[in-house]
N, C-alpha and C positions, 0 to 999 in steps of 0.2 A: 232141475226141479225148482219151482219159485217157494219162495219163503215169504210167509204174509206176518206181520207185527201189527200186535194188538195190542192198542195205549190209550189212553184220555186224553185228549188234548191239553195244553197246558195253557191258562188264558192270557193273551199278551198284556202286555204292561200299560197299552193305548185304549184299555175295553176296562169298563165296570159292569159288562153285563154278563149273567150268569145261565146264557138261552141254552148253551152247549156245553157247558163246563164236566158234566156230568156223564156225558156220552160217551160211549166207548166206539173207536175206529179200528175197521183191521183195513191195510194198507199192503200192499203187494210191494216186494220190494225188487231195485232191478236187478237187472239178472247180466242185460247187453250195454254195453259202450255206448255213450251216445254218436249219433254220427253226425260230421257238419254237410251238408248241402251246398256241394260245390261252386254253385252260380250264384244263389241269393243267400246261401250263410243261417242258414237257418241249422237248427239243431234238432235232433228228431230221431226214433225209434224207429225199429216195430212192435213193441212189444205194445200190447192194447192195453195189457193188466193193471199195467201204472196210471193208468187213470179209473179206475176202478175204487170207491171209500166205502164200504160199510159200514151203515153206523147200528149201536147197536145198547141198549140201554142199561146192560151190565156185562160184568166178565163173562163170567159161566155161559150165557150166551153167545158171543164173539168166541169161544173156546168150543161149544158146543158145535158152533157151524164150521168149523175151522175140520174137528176131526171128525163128524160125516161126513164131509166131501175129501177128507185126507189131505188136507194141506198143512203141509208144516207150517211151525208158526214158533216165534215168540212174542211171551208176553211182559210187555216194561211197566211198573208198577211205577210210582211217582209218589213223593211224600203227601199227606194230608195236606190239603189246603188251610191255613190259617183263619180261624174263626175271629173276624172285627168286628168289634163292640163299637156300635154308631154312638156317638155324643152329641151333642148340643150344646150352642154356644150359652144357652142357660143353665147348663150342669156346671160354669166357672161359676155364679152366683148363688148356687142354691147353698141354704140353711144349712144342711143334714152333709156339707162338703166333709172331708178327713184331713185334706191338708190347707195350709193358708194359702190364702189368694196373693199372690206374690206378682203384683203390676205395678 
């Protein structure tokens, strides 16, 4: 029986973009050993599932499709993302500052 995991991606550390951050993926997970390919070494399945992503724009949804079609599933939850306050190099000069300008 395949077991499919439904998560949000977590955004790398190399990206400031926010195109997917939000999405929700359910992902099949494997089941079979991978096998090597005895003459060219290649690594490879059968199973077609693992290539398989749905994306999906909230939980309840990804959870919804999961048990219509009866696929077991978990779901990994991941802490809030951290809310940054953009600054400007002219918030060190402004008037109305709270602490002293220390350069």
């Amino acid at each position: 029986m395949t077991i499919a995991r439904i998560y949000r991606p977590v955004r790398s550390a190399h990206s400031s973009g926010h195109r997917r951050a939000k999405a929700w993926l359910l992902e099949y997970e494997r089941t079979e050993p991978v096998e090597i390919e005895p003459m060219m070494g290649w690594t490879g399945s059968s199973e077609t599932e693992m290539q398989v992503k749905l994306t999906f724009e909230t939980r309840e949804e990804a959870i919804a499709f999961a048990e219509k079609r009866g696929i077991a599933y978990e779901v990994e939850d991941h802490p809030p993302e951290q809310v940054r306050r953009g600054l400007s190099y002219s918030d060190n000069f402004k008037s109305s500052r709270v602490g002293q300008w220390t350069h």
